[in-house]
C-alpha positions as a Markdown table, in Angstrom:
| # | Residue | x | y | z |
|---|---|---|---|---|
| 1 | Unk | 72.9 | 48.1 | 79.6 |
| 2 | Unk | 74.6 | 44.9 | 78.1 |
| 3 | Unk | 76.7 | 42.2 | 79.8 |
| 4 | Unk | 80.7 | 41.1 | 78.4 |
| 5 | Unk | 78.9 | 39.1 | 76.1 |
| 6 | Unk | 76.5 | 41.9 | 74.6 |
| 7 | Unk | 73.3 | 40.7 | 75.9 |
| 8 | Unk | 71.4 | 42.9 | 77.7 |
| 9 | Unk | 70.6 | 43.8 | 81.4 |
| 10 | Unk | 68.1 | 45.5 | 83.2 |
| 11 | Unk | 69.6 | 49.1 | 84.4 |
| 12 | Unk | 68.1 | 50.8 | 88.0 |
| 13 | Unk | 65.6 | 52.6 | 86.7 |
| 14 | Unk | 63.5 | 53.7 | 89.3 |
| 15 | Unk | 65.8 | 52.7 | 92.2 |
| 16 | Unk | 66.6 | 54.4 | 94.9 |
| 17 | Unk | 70.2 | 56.4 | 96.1 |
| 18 | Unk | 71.2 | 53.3 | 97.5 |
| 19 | Unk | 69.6 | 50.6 | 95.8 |
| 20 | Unk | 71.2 | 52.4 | 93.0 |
| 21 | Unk | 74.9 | 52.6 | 94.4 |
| 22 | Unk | 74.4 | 48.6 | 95.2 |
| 23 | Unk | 73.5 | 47.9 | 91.4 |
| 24 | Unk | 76.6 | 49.3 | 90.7 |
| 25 | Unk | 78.3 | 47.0 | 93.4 |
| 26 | Unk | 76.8 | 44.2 | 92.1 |
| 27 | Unk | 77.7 | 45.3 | 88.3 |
| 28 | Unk | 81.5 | 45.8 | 89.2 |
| 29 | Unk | 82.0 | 42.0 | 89.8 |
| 30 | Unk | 80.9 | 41.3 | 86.9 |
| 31 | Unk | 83.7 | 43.0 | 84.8 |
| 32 | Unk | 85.7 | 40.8 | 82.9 |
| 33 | Unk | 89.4 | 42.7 | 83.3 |
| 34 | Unk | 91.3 | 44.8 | 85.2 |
| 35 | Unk | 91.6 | 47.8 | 82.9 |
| 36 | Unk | 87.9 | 48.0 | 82.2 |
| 37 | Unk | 87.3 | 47.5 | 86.2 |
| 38 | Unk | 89.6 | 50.4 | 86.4 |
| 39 | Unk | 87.7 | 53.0 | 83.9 |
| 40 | Unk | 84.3 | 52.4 | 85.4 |
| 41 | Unk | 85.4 | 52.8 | 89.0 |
| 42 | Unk | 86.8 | 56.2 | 87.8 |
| 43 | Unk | 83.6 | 56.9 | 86.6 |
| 44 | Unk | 81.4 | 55.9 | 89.5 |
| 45 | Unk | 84.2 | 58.1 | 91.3 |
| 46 | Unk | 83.2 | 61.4 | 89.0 |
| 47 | Unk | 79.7 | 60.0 | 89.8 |
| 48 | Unk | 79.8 | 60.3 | 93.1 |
| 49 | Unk | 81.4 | 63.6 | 93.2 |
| 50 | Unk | 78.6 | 65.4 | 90.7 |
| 51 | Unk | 76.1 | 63.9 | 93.1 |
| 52 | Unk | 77.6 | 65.5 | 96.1 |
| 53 | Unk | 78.4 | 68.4 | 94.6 |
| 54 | Unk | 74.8 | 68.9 | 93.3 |
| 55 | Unk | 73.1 | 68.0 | 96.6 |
| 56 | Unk | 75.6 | 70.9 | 98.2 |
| 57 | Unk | 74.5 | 73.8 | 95.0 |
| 58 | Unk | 71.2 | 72.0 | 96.1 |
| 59 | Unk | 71.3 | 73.2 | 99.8 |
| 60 | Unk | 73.1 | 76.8 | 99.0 |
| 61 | Unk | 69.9 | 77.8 | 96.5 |
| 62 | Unk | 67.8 | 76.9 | 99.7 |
| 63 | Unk | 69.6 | 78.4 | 102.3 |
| 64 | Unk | 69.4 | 81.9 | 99.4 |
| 65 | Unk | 65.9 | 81.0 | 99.0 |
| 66 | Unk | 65.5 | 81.1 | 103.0 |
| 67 | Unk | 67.2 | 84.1 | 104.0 |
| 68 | Unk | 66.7 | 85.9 | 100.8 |
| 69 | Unk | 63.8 | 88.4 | 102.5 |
| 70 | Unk | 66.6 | 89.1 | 105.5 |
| 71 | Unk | 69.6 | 89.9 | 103.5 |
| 72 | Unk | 69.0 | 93.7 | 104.3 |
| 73 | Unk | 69.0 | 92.8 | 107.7 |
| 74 | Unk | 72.2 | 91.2 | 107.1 |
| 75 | Unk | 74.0 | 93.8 | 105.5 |
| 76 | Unk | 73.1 | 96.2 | 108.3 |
| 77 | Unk | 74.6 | 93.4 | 110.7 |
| 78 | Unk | 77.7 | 93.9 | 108.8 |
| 79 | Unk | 78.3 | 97.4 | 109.1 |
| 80 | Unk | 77.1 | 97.4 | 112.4 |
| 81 | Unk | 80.1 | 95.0 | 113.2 |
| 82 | Unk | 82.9 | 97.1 | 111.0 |
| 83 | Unk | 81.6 | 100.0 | 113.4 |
| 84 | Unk | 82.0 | 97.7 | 116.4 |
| 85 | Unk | 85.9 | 96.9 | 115.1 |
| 86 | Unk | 86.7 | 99.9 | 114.1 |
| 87 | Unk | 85.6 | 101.6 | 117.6 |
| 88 | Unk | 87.0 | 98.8 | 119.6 |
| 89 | Unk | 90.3 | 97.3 | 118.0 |
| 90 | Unk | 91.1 | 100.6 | 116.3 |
| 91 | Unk | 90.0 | 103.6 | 118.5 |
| 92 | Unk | 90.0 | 101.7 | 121.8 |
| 93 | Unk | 93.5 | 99.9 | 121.3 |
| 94 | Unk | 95.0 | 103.7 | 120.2 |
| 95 | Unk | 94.1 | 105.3 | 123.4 |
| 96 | Unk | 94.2 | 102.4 | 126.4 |
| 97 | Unk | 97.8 | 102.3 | 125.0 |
| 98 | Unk | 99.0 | 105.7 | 125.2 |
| 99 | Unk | 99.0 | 107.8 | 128.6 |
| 100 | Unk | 96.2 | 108.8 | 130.2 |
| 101 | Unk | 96.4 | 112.7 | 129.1 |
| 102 | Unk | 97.9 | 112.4 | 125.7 |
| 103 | Unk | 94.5 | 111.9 | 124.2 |
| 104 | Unk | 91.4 | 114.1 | 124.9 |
| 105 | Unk | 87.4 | 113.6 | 124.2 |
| 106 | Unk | 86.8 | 116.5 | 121.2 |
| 107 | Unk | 83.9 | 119.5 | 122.0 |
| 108 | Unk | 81.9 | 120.7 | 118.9 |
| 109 | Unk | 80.4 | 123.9 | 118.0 |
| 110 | Unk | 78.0 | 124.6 | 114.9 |
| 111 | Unk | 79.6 | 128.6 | 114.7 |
| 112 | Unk | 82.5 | 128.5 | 117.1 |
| 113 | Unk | 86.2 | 128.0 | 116.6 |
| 114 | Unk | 88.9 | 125.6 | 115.6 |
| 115 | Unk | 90.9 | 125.7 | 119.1 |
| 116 | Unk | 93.4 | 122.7 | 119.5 |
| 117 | Unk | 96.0 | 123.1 | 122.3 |
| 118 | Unk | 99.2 | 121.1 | 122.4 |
| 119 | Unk | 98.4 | 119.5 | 119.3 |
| 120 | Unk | 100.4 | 116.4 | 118.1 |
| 121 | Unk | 100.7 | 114.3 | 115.2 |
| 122 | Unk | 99.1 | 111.1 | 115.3 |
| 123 | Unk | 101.4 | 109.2 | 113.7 |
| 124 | Unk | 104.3 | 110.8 | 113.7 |
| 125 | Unk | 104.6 | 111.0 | 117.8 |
| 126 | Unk | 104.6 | 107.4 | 117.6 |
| 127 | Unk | 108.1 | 107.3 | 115.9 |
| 128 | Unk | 109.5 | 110.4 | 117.5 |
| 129 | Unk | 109.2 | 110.5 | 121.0 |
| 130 | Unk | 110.3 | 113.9 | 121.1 |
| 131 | Unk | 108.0 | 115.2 | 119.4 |
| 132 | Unk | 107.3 | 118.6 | 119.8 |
| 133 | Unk | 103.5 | 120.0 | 119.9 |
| 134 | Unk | 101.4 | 123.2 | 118.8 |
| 135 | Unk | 98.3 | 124.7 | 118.9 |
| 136 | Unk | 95.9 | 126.5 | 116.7 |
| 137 | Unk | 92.9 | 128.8 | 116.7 |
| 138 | Unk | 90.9 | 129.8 | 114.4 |
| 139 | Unk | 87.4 | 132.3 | 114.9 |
| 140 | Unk | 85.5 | 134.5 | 113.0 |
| 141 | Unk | 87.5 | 136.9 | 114.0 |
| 142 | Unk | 90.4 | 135.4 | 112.9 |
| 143 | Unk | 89.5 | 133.0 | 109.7 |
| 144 | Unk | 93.1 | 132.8 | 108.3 |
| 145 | Unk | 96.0 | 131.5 | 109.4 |
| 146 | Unk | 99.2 | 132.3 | 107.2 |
| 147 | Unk | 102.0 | 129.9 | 108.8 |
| 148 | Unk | 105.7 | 131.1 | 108.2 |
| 149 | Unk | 109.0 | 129.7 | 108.6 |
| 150 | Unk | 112.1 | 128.2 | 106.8 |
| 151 | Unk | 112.5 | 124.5 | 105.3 |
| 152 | Unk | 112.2 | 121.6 | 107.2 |
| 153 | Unk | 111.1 | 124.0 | 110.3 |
| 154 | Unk | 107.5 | 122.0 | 110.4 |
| 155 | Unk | 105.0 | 123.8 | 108.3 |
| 156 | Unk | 104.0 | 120.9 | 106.2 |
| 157 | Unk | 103.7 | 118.3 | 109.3 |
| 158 | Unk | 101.8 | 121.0 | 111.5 |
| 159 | Unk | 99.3 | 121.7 | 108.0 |
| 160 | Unk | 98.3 | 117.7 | 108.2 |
| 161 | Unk | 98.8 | 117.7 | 112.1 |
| 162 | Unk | 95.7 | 119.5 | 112.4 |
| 163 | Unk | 93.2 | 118.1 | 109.0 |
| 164 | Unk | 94.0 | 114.9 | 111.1 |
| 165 | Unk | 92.9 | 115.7 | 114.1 |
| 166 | Unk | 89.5 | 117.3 | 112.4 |
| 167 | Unk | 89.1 | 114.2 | 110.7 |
| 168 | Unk | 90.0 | 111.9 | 114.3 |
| 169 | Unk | 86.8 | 114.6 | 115.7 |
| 170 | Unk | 84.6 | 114.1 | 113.5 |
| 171 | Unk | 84.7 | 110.1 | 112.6 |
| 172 | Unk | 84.4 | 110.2 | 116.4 |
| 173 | Unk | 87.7 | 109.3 | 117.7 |
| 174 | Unk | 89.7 | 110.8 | 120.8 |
| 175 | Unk | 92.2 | 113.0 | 119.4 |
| 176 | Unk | 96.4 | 113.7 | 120.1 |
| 177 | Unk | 96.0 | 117.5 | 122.2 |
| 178 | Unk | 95.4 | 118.2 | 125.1 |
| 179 | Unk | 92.3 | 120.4 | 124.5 |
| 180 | Unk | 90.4 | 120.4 | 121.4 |
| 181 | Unk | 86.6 | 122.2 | 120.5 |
| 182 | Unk | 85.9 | 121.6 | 116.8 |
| 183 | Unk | 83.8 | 123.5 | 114.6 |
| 184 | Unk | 82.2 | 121.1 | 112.3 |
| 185 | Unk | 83.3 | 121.1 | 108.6 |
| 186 | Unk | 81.6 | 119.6 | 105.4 |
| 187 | Unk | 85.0 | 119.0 | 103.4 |
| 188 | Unk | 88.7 | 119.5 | 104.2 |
| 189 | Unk | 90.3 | 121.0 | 100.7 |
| 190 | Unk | 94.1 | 120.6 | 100.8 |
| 191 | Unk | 96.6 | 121.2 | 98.4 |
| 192 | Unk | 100.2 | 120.1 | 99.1 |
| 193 | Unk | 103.5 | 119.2 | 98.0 |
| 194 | Unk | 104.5 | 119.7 | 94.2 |
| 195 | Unk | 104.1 | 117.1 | 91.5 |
| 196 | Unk | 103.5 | 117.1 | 87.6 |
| 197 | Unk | 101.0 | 114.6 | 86.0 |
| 198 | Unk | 102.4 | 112.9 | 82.6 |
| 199 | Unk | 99.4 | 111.0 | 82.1 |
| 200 | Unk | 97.4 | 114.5 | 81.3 |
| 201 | Unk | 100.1 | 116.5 | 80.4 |
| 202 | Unk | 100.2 | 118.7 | 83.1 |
| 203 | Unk | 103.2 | 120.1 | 84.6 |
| 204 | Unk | 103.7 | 120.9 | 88.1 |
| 205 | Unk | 102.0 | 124.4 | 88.2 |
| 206 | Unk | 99.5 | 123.1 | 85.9 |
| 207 | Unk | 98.5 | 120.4 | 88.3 |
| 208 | Unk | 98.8 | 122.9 | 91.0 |
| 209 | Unk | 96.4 | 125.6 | 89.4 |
| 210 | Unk | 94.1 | 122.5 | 88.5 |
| 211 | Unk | 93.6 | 121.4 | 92.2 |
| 212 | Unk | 92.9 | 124.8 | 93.3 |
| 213 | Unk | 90.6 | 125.9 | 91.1 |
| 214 | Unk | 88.9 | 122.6 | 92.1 |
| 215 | Unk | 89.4 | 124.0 | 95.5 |
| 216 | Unk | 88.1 | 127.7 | 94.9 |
| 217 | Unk | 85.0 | 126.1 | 92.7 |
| 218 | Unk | 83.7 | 124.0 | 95.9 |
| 219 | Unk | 84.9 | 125.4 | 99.0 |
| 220 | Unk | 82.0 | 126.9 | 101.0 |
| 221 | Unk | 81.5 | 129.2 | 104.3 |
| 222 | Unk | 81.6 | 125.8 | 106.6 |
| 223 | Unk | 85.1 | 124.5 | 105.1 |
| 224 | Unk | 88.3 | 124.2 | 106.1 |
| 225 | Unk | 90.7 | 125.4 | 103.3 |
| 226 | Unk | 94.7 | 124.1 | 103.9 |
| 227 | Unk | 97.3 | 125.5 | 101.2 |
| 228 | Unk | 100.8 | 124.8 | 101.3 |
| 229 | Unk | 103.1 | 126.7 | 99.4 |
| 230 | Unk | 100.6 | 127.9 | 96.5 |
| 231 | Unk | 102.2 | 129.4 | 93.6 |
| 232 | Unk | 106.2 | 128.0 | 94.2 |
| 233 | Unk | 105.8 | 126.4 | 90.7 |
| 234 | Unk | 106.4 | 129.4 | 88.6 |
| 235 | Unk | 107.6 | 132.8 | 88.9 |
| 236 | Unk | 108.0 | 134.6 | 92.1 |
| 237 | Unk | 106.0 | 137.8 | 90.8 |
| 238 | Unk | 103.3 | 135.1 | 89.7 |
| 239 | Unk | 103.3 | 133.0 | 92.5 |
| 240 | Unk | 102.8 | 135.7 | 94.9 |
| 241 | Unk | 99.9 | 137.6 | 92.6 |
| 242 | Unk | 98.1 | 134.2 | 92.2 |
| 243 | Unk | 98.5 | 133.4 | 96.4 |
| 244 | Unk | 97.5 | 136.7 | 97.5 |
| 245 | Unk | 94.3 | 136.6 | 95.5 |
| 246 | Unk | 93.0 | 133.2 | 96.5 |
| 247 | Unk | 93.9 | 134.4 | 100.0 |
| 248 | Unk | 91.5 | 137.7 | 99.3 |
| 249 | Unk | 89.5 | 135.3 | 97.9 |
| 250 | Unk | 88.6 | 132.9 | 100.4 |
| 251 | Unk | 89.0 | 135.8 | 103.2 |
| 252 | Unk | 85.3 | 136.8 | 101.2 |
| 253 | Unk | 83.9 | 133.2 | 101.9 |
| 254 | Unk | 84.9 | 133.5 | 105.6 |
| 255 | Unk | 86.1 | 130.1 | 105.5 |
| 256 | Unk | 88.4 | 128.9 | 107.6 |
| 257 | Unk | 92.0 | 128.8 | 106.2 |
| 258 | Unk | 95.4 | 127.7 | 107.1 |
| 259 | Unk | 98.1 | 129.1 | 104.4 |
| 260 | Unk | 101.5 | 127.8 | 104.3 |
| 261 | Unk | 104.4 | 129.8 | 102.2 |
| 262 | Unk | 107.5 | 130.9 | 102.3 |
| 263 | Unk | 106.6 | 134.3 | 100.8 |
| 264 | Unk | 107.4 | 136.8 | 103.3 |
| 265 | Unk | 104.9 | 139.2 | 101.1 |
| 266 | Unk | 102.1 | 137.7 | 102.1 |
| 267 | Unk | 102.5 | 139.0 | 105.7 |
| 268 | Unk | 101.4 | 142.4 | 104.0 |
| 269 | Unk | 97.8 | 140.6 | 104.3 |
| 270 | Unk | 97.6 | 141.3 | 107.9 |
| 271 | Unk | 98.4 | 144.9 | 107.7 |
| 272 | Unk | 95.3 | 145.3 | 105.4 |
| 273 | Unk | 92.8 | 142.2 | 107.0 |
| 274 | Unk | 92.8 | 142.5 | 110.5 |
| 275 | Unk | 90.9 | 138.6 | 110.5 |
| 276 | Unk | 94.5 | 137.2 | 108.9 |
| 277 | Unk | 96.9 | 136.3 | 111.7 |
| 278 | Unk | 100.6 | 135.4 | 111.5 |
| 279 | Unk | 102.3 | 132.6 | 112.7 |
| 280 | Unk | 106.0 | 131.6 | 112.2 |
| 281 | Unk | 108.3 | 128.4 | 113.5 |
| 282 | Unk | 110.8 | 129.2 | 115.6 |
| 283 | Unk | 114.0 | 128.3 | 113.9 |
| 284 | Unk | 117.5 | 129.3 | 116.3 |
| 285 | Unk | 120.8 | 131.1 | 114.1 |
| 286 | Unk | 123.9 | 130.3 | 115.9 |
| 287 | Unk | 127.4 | 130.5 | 113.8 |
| 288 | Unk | 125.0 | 130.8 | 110.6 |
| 289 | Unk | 123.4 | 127.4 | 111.4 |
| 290 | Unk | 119.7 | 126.5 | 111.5 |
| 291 | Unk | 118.8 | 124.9 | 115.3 |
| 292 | Unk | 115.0 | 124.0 | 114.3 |
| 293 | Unk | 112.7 | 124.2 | 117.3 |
| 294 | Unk | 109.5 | 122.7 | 115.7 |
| 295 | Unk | 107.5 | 125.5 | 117.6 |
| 296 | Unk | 105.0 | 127.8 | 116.7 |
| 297 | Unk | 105.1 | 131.3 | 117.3 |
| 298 | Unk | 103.0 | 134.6 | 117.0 |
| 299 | Unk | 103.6 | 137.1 | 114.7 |
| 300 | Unk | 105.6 | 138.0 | 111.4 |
| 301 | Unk | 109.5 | 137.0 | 111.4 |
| 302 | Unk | 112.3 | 137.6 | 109.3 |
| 303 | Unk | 115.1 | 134.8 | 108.9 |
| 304 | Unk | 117.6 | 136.4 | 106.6 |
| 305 | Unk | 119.0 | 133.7 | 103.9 |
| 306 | Unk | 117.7 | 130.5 | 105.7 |
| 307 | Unk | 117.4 | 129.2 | 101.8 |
| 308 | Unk | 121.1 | 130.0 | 101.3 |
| 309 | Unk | 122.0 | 128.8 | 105.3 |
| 310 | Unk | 120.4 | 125.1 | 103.8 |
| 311 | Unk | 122.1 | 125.3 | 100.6 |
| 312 | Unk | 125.8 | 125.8 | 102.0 |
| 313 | Unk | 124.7 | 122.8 | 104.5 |
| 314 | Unk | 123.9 | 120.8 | 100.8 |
| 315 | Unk | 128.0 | 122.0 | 99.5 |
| 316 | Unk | 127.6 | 124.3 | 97.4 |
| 317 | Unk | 130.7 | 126.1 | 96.5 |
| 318 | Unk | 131.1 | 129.1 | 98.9 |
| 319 | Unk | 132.1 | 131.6 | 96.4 |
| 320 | Unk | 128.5 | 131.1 | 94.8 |
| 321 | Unk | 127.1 | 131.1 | 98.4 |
| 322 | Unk | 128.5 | 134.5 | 99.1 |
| 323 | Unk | 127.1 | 136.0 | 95.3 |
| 324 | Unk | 123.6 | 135.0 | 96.4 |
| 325 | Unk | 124.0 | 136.4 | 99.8 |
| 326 | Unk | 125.1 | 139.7 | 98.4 |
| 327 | Unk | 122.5 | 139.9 | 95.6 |
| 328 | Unk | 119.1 | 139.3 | 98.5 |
| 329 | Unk | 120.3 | 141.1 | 101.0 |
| 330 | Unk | 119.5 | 144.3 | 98.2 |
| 331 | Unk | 116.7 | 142.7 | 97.1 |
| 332 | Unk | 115.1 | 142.1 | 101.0 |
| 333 | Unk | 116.6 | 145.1 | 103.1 |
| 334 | Unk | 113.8 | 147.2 | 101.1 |
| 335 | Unk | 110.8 | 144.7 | 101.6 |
| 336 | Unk | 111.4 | 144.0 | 105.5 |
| 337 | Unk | 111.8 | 147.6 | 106.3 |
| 338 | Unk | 108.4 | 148.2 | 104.6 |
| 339 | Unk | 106.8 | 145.0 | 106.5 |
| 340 | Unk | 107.9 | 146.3 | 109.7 |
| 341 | Unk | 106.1 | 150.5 | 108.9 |
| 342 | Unk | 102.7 | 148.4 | 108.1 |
| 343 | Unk | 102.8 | 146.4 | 111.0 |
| 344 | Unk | 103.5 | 149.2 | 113.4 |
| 345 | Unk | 100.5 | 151.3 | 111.4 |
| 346 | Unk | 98.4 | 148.9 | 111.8 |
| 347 | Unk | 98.7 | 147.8 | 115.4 |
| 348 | Unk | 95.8 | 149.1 | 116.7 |
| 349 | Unk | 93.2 | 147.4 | 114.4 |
| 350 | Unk | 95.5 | 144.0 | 114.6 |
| 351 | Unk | 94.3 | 144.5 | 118.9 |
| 352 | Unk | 91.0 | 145.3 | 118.0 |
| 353 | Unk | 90.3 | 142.1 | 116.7 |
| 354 | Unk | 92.6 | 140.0 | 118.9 |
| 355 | Unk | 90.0 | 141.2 | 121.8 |
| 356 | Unk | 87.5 | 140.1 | 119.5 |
| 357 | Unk | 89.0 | 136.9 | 119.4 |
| 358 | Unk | 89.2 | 136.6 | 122.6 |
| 359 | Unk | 85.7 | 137.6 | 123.7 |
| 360 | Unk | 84.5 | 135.0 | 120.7 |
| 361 | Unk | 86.7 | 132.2 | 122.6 |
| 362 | Unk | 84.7 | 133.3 | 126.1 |
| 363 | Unk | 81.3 | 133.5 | 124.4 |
| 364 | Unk | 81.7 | 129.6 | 123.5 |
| 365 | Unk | 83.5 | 128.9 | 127.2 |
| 366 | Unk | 82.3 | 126.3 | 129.3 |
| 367 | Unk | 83.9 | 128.4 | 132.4 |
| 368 | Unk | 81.7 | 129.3 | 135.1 |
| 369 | Unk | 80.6 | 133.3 | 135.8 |
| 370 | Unk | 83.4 | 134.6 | 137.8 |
| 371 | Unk | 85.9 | 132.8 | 135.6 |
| 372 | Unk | 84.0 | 134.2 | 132.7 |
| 373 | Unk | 84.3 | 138.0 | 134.5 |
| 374 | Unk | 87.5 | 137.7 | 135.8 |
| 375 | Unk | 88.6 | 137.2 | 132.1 |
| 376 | Unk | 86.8 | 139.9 | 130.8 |
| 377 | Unk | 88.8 | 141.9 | 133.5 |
| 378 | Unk | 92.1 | 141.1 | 132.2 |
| 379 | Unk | 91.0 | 141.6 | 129.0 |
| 380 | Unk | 90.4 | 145.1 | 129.3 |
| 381 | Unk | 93.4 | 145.8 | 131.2 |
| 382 | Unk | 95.2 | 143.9 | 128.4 |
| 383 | Unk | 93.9 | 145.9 | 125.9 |
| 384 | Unk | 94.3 | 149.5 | 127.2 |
| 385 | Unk | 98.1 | 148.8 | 128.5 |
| 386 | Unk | 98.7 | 147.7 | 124.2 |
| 387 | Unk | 99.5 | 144.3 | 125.8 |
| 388 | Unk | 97.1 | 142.3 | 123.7 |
């Protein structure tokens, strides 16, 4: 190094941290202005900080180097502790915050059936505290489930009510009902609500057909299939040919399917299928006004012009209310009286399998011997006064 004068001075070589920091000490005094003074503090400043930060990059490559061979230990630690706060802040908090019977420890069965009672939307309870709950079983006996009922009656909240729940089971979560056995699934296929797809071109039915062929390529024997409103997005002769084929369809997988629609058709499948049951929402006409009950009921049902009932609520002109009414009441009168023959031919096999339900739900009971016969009991009795 050299001096003010340019002469030269011996420079800390082989010094140590500190000898080294008080040559520089020493050195500063020696500065002949304030400016210069200035510049080299800065850069004993920028010094210092390399240093430090070096001797911190210096302990991080050890502490790798040290816990390098344990880092799969480690990672299992983490996921360990995720499981720990998603069991205790998520799971835990959910239930010691509700009542004590509004959530229920799920049963699993490899073979048996879907059976939720009182079933209730997780979510949606929490904001309506009226909210009104249903149940649903599903066997071998009875794989499909076609659910009925006008707009806004509940079809699509009862259709993610229960994938849900399945999903609450099987994650290992107490679930909203107030029974619920579970047979396990491999993949819950759903396809809902109606929306097109500009980034591929693909229009609403064309994003509709897409997801269910995706649905029809991969389902298997040990799915649960859920379908709302399939085939809406083109004609109504389509739409119904295209619904009532994957129906057939997945009736020859024996998977477990619930089908949503508002095609009163498809009913026609129980009078041919004895393993497809009917269920429709509850929807009360007084002074031709829709009083939605939000419950779940057994069996076909017609509501006559519920679509045109929700369209005069909307304004539309009466005069164009009253055309519509008078061109589907021709249209239906034919088709419901048809429903109604097929049903009544068919009742017999339709009670057949409903005590074949039945004797499937005893087979998996948990109910002790006399229970068990006592059942059986009424079951017979059941079934030979047509009660069933």
């Amino acid at each position: 190094m050299f001096n003010s004068r340019g002469e030269g001075m011996e420079g800390p070589s082989n010094l140590s941290l500190n000898e080294t920091f008080s040559f520089f000490f020493s050195f500063l005094s020696r500065l002949p202005n304030s400016s210069v003074l200035l510049l080299f503090w800065n850069s004993f400043l920028t010094f210092c900080q390399l240093m430090h930060l070096a001797l911190e990059i210096l302990s991080e490559v050890t502490l790798v180097d040290a816990i390098r061979e344990d880092i799969p230990m480690f990672t299992l630690l983490a996921e360990v502790l995720c499981l720990l706060d998603m069991i205790v802040n998520s799971f835990a908090h959910t239930i010691s915050t509700k009542p004590v019977d509004r959530y229920t420890r799920p049963q699993f069965t490899d073979n048996g059936p879907l059976a939720i009672d009182a079933g209730r939307h997780p979510i949606l309870e929490s904001i309506h505290s009226d909210f009104v709950p249903n149940s649903i079983f599903i066997s071998e006996a009875s794989n499909m489930v076609i659910v009925m009922g006008p707009n806004m009656s509940g079809k699509s909240t009862y259709l993610q009510q229960v994938c849900l729940i399945i999903i609450l089971a099987q994650i290992g979560c107490y679930v909203p009902a107030h029974f619920a056995t579970i047979r396990v699934v491999d993949r819950i296929f759903t396809r809902m609500g109606t929306m097109d797809n500009l980034e591929s071109n693909s229009s609403t039915f064309m994003t509709e057909m897409k997801e269910t062929a995706f649905i029809m390529q991969n389902v298997s024997q040990r799915s649960l299939i859920v379908m709302d409103e399939l085939g809406r997005a083109t004609s109504s002769s389509d739409g119904l040919a295209i619904a009532w084929s994957c129906c057939e369809y997945l009736l020859s997988l024996s998977a477990y399917t619930i089908f949503a629609t508002h095609m009163e058709n498809l009913s026609k499948l129980a009078t041919i299928y004895p393993n497809v049951k009917i269920l429709y929402f509850y929807v009360d006409i007084r002074n031709s006004r829709l009083d939605f009950k939000f419950r779940l009921n057994d069996g076909p049902k017609h509501v006559a012009h519920y679509g045109l009932l929700l369209a005069e609520v909307a304004g539309l002109p009466s005069s164009v209310i009253e055309t519509a009414q008078s061109i589907t009441s021709r249209i239906t009168e034919k088709e419901v009286n048809e429903m109604e023959v097929n049903c009544l031919n068919h009742n017999q096999i339709m009670m057949a399998y409903r005590a074949a339900q039945r004797l499937i739900c005893l087979k998996y009971s948990n109910q002790k011997e006399e229970a068990i016969r006592q059942a059986l009991h009424l079951l017979k009795e059941n079934y030979i006064d047509g009660k069933l």
